[in-house]
PAZAPA-4460 file (N, C-alpha, C; in steps of 0.05 Angstrom, whole numbers, plus 32768, in hexadecimal, padded with zeros to 4 digits):
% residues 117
    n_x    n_y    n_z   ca_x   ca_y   ca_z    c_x    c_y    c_z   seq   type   mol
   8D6B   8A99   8AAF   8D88   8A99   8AB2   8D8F   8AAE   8AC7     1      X     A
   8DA2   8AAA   8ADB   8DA5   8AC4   8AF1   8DC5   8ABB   8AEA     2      X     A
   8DCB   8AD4   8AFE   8DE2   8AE5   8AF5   8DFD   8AD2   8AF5     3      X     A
   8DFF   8ABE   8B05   8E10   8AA8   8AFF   8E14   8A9A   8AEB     4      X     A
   8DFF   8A8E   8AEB   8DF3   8A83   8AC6   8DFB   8A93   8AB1     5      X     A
   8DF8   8AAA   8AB3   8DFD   8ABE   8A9A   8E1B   8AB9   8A9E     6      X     A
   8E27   8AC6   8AB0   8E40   8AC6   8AA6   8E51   8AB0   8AA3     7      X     A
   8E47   8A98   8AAE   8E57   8A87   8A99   8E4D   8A80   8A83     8      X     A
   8E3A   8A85   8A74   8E34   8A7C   8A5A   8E46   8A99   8A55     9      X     A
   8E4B   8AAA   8A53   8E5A   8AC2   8A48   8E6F   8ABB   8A47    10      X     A
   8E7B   8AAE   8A5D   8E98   8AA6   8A5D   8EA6   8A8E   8A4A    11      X     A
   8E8D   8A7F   8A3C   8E92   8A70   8A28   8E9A   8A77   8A0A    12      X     A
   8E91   8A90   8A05   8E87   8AA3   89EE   8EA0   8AB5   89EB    13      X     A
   8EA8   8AB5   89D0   8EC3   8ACE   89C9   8EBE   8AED   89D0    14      X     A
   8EDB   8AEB   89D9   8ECF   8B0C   89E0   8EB7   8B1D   89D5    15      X     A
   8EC8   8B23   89BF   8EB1   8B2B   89AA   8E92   8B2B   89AE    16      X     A
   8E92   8B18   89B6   8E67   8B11   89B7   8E68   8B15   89D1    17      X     A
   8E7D   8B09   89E5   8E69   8B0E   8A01   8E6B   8B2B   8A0D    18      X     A
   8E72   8B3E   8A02   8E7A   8B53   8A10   8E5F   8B62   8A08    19      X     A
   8E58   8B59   89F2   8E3D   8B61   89E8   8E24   8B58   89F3    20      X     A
   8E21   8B47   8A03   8E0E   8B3A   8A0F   8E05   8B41   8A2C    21      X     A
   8DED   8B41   8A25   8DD8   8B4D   8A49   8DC2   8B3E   8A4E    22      X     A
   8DBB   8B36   8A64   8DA2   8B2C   8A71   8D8C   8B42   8A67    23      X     A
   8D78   8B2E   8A5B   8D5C   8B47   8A56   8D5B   8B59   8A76    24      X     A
   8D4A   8B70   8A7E   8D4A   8B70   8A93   8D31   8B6A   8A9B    25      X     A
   8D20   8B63   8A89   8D04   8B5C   8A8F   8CFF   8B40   8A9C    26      X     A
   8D14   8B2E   8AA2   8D1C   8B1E   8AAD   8D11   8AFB   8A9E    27      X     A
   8D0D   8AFD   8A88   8D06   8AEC   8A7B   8D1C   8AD8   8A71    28      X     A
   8D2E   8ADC   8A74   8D45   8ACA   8A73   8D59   8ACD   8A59    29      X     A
   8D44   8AD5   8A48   8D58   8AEB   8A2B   8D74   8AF4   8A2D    30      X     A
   8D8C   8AE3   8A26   8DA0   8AF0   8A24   8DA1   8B0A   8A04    31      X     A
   8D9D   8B1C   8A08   8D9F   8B32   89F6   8DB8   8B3B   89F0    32      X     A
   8DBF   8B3D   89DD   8DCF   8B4E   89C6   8DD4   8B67   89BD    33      X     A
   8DE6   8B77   89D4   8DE8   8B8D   89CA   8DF9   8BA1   89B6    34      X     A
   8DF7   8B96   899F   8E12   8B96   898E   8E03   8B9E   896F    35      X     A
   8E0B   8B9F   895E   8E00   8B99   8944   8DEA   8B8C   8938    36      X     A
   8DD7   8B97   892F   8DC7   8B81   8920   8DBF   8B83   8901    37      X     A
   8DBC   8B6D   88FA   8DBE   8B6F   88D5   8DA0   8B76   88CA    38      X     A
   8D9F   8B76   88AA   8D88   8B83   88A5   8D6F   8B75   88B0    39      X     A
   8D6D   8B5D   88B2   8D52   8B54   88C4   8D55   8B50   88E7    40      X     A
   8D64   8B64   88F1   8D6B   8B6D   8907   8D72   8B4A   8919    41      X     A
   8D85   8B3F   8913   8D89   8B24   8921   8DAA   8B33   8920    42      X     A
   8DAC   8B2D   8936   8DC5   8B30   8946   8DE3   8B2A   892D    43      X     A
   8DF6   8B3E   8931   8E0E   8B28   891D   8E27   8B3F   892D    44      X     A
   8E3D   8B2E   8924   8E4D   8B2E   8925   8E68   8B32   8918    45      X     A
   8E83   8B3C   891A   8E8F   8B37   8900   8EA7   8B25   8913    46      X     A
   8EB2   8B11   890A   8ECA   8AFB   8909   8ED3   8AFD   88FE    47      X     A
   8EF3   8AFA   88FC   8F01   8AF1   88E6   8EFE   8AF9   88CB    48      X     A
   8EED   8B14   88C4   8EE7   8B23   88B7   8ECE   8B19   88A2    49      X     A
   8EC4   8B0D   88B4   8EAD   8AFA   88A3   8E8D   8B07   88C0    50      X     A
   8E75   8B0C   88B6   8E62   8B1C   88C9   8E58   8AF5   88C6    51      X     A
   8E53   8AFA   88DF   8E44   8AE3   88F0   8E2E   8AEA   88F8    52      X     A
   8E17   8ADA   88FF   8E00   8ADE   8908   8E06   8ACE   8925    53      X     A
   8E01   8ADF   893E   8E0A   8AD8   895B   8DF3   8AB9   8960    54      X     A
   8DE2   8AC1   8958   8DCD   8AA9   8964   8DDC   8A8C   8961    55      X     A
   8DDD   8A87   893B   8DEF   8A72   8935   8E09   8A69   8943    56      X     A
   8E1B   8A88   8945   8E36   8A83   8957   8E31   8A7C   896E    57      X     A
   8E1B   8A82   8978   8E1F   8A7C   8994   8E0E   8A5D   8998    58      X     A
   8DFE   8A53   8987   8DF5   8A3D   8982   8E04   8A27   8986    59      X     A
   8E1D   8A2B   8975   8E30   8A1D   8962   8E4C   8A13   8972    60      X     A
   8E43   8A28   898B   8E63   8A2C   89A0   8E58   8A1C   89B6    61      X     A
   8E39   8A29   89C1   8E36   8A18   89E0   8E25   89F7   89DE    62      X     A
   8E19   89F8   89BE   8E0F   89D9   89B4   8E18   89C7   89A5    63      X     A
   8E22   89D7   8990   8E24   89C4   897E   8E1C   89CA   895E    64      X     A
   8E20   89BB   894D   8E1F   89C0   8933   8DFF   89C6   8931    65      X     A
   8DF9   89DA   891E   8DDD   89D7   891B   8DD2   89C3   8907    66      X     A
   8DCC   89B5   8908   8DC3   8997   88FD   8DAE   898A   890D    67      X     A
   8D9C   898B   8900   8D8B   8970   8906   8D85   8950   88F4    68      X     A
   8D81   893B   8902   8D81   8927   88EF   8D65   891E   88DE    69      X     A
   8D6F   891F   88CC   8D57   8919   88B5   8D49   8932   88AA    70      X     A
   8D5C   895A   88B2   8D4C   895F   88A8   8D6A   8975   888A    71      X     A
   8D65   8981   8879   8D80   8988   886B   8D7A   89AA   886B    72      X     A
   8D63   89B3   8876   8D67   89CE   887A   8D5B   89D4   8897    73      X     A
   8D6D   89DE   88A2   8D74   89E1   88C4   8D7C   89FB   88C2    74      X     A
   8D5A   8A0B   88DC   8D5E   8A23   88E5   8D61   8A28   8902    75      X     A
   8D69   8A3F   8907   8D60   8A3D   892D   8D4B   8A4D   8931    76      X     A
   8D3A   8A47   893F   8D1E   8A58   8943   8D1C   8A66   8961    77      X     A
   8D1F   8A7A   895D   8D1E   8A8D   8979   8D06   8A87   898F    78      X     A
   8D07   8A80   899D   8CE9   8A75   89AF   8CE3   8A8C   89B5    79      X     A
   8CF0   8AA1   89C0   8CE3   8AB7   89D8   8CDD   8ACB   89C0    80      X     A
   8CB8   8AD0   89C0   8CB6   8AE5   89B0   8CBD   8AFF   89B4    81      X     A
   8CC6   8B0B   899A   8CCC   8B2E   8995   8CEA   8B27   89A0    82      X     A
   8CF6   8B1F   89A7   8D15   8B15   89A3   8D2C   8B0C   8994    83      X     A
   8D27   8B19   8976   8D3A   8B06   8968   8D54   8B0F   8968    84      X     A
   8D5F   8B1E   8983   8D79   8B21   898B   8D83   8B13   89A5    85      X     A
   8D69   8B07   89B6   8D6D   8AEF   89BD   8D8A   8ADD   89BD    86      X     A
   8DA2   8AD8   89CC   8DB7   8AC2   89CB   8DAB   8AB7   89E3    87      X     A
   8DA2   8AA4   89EA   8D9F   8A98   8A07   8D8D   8A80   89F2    88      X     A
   8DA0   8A6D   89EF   8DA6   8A4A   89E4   8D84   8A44   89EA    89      X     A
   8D7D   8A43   8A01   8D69   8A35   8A0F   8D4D   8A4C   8A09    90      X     A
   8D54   8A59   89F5   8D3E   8A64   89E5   8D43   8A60   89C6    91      X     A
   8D51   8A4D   89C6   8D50   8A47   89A6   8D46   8A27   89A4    92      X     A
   8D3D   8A1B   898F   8D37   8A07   8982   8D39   89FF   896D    93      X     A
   8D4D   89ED   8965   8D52   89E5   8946   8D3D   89DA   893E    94      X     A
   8D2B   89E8   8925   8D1C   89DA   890D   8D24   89DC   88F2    95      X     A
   8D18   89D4   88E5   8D14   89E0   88C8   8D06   89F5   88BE    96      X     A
   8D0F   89F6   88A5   8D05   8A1A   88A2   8CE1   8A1D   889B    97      X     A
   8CE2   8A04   8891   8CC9   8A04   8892   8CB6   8A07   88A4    98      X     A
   8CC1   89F4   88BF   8CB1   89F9   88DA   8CB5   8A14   88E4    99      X     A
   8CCB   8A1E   88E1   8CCC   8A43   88E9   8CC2   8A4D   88DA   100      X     A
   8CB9   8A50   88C3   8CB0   8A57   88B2   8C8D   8A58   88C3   101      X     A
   8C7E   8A43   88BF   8C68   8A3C   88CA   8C65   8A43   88F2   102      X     A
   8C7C   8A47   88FB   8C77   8A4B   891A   8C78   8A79   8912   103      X     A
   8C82   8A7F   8903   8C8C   8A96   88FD   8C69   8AAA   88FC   104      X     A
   8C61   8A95   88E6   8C45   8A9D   88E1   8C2E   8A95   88EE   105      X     A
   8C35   8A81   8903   8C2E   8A7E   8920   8C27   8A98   8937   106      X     A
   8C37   8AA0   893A   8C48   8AB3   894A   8C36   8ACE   8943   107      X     A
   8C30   8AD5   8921   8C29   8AEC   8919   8C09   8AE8   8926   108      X     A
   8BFF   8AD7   892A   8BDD   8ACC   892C   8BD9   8ACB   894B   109      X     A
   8BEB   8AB6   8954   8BE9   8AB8   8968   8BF5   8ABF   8987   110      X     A
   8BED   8AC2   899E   8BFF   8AC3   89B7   8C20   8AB8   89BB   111      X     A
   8C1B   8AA1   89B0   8C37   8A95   89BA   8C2D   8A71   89A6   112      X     A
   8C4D   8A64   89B5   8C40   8A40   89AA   8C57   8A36   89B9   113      X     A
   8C5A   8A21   89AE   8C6B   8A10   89C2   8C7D   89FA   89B2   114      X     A
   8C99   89F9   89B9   8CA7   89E8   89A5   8CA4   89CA   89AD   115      X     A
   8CAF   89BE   8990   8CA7   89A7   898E   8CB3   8998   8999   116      X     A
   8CC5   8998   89AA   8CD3   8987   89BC   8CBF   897E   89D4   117      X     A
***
């Protein structure tokens, strides 16, 4: 993502979240989160007096509902390892929790993997 790209995906996003948001500088394309993070350190937010988790919000604003068909428990799985403050869409992938679950303990074993798309 370069610096054009960034800022209009920022410019889509409520104040709130995008003012919080930075290009990794390691240049990997990581939109990072510099704001709050909850007890398993994933990014959040507070709205409307309700704490949000940014990944979801920002999921939910530049895609779409998180739903997939045929499956009834729908997670988003962070692709870029050691990032789970990560907002940059095009490092997420909707599965099930089970497959995050199984790519999670992937991850602990090995280098890297590759989604199922």
């Amino acid at each position: 993502m370069n610096d054009d790209e960034f800022a209009e995906y920022r410019s889509q996003l409520t104040r709130c979240v995008r003012t919080k948001l930075e290009l990794c500088p390691k240049g990997c394309g990581c939109v990072l989160w510099t704001g709050a993070l909850d007890s398993s350190d994933y990014a959040s937010f507070k709205m409307k007096g309700t704490v949000r988790v940014v990944h979801r919000y920002v999921y939910e604003k530049l895609v779409g509902p998180i739903e997939l068909d045929g499956v009834d428990d729908v997670t988003i799985d962070h692709l870029c390892k050691g990032h789970r403050n990560c907002q940059n869409i095009n490092h997420m992938e909707l599965v099930s929790r089970s497959e995050n679950s199984i790519r999670a303990n992937v991850r602990k074993n090995q280098e890297g993997y590759r989604r199922t798309k």
